[in-house]
C-alpha positions as CSV (number, residue, x, y, z in Angstrom):
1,X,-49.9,15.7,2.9
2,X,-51.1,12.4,4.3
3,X,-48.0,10.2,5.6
4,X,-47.5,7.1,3.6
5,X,-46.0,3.8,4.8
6,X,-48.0,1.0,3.5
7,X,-45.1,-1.5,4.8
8,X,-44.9,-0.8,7.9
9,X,-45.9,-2.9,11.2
10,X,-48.3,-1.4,13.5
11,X,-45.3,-0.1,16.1
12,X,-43.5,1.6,13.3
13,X,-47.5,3.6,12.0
14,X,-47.6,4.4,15.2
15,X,-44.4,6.2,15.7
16,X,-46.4,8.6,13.1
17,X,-49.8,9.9,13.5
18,X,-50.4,8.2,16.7
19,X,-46.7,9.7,18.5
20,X,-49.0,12.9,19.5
21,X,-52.5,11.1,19.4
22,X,-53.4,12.5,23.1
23,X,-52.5,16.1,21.5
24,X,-54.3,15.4,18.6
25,X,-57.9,13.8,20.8
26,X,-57.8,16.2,23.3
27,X,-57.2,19.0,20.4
28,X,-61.2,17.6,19.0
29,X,-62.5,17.5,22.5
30,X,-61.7,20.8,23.0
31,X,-63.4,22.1,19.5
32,X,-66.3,19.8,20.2
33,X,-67.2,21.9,23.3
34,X,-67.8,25.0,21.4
35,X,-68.6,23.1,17.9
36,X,-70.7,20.1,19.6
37,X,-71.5,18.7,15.9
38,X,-67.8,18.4,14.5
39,X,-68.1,15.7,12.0
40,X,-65.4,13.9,10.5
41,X,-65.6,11.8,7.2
42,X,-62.9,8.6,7.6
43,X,-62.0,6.6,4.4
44,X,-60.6,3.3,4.3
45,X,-59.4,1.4,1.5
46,X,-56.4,-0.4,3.0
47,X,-57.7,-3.8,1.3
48,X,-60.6,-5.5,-0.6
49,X,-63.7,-3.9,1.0
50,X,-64.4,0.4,0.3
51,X,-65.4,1.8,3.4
52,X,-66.3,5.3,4.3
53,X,-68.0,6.6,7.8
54,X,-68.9,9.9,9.1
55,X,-68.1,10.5,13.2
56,X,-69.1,12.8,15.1
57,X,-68.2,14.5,18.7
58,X,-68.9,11.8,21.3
59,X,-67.6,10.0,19.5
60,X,-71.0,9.0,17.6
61,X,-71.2,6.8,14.5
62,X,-73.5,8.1,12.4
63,X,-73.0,6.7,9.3
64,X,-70.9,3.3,8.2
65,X,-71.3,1.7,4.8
66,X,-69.0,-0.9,3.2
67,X,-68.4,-2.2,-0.4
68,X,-67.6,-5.7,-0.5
69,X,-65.3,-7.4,-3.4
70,X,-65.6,-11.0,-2.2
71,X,-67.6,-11.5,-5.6
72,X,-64.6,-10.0,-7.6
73,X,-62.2,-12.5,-5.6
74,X,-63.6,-15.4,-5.8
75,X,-62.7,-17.4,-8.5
76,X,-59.1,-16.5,-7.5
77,X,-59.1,-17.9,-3.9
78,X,-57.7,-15.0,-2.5
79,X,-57.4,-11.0,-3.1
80,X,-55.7,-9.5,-6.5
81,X,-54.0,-6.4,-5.1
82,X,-54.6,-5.3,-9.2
83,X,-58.7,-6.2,-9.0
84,X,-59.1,-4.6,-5.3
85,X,-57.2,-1.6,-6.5
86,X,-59.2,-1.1,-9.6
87,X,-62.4,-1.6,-8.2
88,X,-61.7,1.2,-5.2
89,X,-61.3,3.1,-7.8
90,X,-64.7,2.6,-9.4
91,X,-66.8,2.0,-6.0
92,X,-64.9,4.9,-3.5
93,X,-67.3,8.0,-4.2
94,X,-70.4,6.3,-4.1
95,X,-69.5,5.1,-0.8
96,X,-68.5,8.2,0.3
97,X,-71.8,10.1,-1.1
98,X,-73.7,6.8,0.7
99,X,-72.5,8.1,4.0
100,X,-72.7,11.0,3.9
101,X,-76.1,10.8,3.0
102,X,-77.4,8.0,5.5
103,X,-75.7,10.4,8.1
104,X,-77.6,13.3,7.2
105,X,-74.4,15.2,7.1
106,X,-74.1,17.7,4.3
107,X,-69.8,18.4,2.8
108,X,-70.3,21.7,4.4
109,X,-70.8,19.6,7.6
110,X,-67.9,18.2,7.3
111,X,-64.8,19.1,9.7
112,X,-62.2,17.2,8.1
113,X,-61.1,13.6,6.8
114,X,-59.1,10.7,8.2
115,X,-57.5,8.0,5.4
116,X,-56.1,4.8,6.2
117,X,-52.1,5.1,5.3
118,X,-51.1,1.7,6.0
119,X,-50.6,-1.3,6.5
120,X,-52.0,-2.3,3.4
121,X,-52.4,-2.9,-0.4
122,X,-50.1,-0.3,-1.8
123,X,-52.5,0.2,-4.7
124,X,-55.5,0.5,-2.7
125,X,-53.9,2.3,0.0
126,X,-53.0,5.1,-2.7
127,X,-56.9,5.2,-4.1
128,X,-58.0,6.3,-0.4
129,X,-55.0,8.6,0.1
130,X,-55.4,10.5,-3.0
131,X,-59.2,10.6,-2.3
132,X,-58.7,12.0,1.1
133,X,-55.8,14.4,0.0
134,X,-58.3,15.5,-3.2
135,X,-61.4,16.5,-1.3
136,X,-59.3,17.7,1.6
137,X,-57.9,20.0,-0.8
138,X,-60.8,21.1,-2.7
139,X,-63.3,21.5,0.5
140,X,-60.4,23.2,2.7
141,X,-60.3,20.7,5.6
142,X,-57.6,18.7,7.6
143,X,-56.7,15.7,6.7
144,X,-55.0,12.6,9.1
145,X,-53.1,9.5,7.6
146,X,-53.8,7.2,10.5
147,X,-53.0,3.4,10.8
148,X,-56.0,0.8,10.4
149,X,-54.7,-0.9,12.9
150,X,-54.7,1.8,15.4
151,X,-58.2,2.7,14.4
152,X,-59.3,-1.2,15.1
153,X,-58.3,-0.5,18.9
154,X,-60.1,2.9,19.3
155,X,-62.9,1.7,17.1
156,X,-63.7,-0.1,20.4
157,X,-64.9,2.8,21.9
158,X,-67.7,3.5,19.5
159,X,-69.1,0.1,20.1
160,X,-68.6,0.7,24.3
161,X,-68.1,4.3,25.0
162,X,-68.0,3.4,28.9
163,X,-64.7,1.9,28.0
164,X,-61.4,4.2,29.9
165,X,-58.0,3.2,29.3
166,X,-55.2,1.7,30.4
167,X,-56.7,-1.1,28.7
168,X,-55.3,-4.2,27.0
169,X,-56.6,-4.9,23.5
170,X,-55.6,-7.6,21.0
171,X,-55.4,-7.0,17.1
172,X,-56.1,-10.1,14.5
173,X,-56.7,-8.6,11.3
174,X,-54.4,-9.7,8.3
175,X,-51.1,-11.2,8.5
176,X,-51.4,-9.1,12.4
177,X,-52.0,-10.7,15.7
178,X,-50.4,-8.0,18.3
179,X,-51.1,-7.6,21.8
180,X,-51.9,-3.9,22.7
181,X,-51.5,-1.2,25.7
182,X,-53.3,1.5,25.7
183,X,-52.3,4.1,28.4
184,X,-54.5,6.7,30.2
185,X,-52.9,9.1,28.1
186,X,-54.3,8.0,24.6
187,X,-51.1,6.5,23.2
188,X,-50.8,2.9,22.6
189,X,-48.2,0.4,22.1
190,X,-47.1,-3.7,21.0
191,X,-46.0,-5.8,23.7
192,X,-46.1,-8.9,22.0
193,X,-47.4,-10.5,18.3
194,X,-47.3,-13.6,17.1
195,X,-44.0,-14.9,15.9
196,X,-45.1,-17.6,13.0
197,X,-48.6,-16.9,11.4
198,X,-51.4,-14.4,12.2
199,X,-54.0,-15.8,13.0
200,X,-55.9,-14.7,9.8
201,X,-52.9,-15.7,7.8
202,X,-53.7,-19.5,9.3
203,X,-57.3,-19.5,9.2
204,X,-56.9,-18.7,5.3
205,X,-54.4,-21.9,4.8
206,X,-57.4,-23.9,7.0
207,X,-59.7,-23.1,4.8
208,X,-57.7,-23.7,1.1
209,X,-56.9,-26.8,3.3
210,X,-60.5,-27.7,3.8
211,X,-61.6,-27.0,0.4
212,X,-63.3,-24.0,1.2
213,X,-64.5,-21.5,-1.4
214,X,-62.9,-18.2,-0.7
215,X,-63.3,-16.0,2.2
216,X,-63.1,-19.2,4.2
């Protein structure tokens, strides 16, 4: 079962999955050297967009397609943690077929499934989990809760795969804005956030300020 914590900050999701991340990487290496086209499908639902990606060895994005609700929010000025929730609900497996499909990858292709367990909408969070945990269960593959936040640092090596840590990375997404270390041995860990507002949390009171219509 996929760990759930949708509470939690990002040093407390990383306590989790992440503890034995370098395990866990060099455990895919490994495979990939006798299985060069292990792909993984990923799933995240943590908010108000519906996202789903295939990755393969490399790591190599093949596929990454996103479902916006910024329509379904608007006339709110904000997200409805009921609306997002619902709407995962109706938009999830098309997304998922969509990547599949603009990856070429076929489900028998597929090596396992990541989720996004947290931080996040509960509700949404638990559209993605039971997702995951369903066709996890049905296809017979692995499945890994791991923390969007997490994945926003090591997403940075599908846009630069030159990239080696140690490195220092810096996470603004939500109500987060936490300074990051990532060590030669794959783990990573806060060493300092913000201690008022993220900086997402005070570009969305600029923009209500300002009289912008919503996202900002």
């Amino acid at each position: 079962m996929v760990g759930f914590d949708p509470g939690s900050e990002l040093q407390e999701a990383l306590q989790g999955h992440l503890a034995d991340a370098r395990l866990r990487r060099a455990g895919y290496q490994h495979a990939a050297v006798a299985a060069p086209d292990r792909r993984l499908l990923a799933i995240e639902t943590s908010c108000d967009e519906t996202a789903a990606a295939v990755v393969a060895s490399g790591p190599r994005l093949l596929s990454n397609v996103i479902r916006s609700q910024d329509e379904l929010h608007a006339p709110f000025g904000g997200v409805v943690p009921e609306i997002a929730a619902r709407a995962h609900l109706q938009t999830l497996i098309p997304v998922i077929e969509r990547a599949l499909e603009t990856a070429g990858t076929r489900w028998e292709q597929v090596d396992g499934v990541a989720v996004t367990r947290g931080p996040g909408l509960v509700g949404c969070l638990l559209v993605g989990v039971n997702v995951a945990q369903a066709i996890a269960w049905a296809r017979k593959l692995p499945v890994v809760g791991v923390s969007h936040l997490a994945a926003h640092v090591f997403a940075a090596q599908l846009e630069t795969p030159e990239l080696r840590p140690p490195l220092l990375g810096l996470v603004v997404s939500g109500g987060h804005s936490d300074l990051i270390r990532w060590q030669e041995d794959g783990s990573i860990s806060v060493i300092g956030r913000t201690r008022d507002d993220a900086a997402g949390e005070a570009f969305d009171k600029g923009a209500r300020i300002l009289g912008l219509p919503f996202p900002g």
